[in-house]
N, C-alpha and C positions, 0 to 999 in steps of 0.2 A: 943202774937198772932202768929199764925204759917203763915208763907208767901213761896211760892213758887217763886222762880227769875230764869228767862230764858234769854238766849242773842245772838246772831248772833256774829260771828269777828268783827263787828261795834261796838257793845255793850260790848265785851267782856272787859276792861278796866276800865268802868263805872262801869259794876256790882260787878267786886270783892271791889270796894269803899261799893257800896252799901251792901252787903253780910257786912261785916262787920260794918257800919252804924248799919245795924237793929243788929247784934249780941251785938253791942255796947248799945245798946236802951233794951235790954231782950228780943226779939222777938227768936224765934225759925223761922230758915231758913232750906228751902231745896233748895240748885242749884243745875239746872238742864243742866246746861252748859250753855255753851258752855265752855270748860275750855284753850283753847289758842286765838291768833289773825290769826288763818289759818283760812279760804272761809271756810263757812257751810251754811246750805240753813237756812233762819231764821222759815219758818214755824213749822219744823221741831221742835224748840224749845218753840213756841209758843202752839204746842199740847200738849209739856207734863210739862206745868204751868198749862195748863186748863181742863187738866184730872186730876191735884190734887187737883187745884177748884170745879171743878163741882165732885167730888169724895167726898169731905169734907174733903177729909184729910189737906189740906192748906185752911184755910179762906179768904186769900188775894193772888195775885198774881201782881209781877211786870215785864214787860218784856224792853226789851234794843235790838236798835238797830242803825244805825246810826240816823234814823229819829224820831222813833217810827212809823210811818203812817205803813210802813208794816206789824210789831207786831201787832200792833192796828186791821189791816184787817184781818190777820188772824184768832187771838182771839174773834172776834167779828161772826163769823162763826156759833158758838157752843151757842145755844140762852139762857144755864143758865149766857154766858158771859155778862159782860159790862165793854168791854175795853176804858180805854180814853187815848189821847195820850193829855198827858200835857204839856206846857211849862214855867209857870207863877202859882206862888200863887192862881189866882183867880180861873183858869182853874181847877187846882188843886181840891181846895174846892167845887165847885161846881158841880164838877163830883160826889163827894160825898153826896153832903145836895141835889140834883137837881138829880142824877140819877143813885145812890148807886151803883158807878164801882165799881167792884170788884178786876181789873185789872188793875195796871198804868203802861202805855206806855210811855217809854220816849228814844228820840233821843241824842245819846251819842255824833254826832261831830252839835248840835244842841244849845245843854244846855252844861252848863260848871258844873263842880263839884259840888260848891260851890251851885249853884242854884238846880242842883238834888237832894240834900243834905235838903233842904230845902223843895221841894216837895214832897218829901215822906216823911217828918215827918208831913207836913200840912194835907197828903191826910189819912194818918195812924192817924190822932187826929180826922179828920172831921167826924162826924156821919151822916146819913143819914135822911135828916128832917120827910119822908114820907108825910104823907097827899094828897093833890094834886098830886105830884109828882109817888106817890106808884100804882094810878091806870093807870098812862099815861106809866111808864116801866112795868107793869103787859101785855101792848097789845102786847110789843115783847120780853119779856123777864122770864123767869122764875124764880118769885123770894121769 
């Protein structure tokens, strides 16, 4: 799968783990930075995960930021999105079978490694159940 990963100086520590996670997994990544822990505005990083999403050229997008809640607002902007900010397994999946995000948001001084690590392979295995669900994200979302 090809995934795009974006992050703020919050995030930026979290995502080179994650970058190599998915490279570890076969996935094709593109980051998009942030590439140090110096001040950068997070929005900033969150447009250009969701111009490679909503482009086609990346399928999946993950963004990183101290919280995720910011990433998450951003991304959530641009109506082909459906960012979720995760923090737990459950959150995780059901972003996926309940409302086909396309986008995982996740809080780097929030979640610890070990539990990131474990979100994004839950949320990257989860399929989208549709049925019910496909007409209720259809009213905000383009999908």
């Amino acid at each position: 799968m090809k995934i795009a990963l974006g992050a703020d100086h919050g995030g930026y520590n979290l995502k080179e783990k994650i970058v190599q996670l998915l490279r570890d997994l076969g996935h094709e990544v593109t980051d998009t930075g942030c590439f140090s822990c110096h001040s950068v505005d997070y929005p900033d990083y969150a447009e250009h995960v969701v111009a490679l999403v909503n482009e086609g050229r990346c399928e999946r997008g993950i963004l990183l930021c101290g919280t995720g809640i910011g990433m998450a607002i951003a991304a959530n902007r641009y109506r082909k999105i459906r960012a979720a900010n995760c923090h737990d397994d459950y959150t995780a999946r059901m972003s996926r079978e309940h409302n086909d995000a396309n986008v995982l948001c996740l809080g780097a001084r929030v979640i610890g490694e070990g539990v990131a690590a474990d979100l994004v392979k839950v949320w990257l295995a989860t399929p989208f159940s549709g049925g019910r669900h496909q007409s209720r994200i259809a009213r905000f979302s383009d999908i």
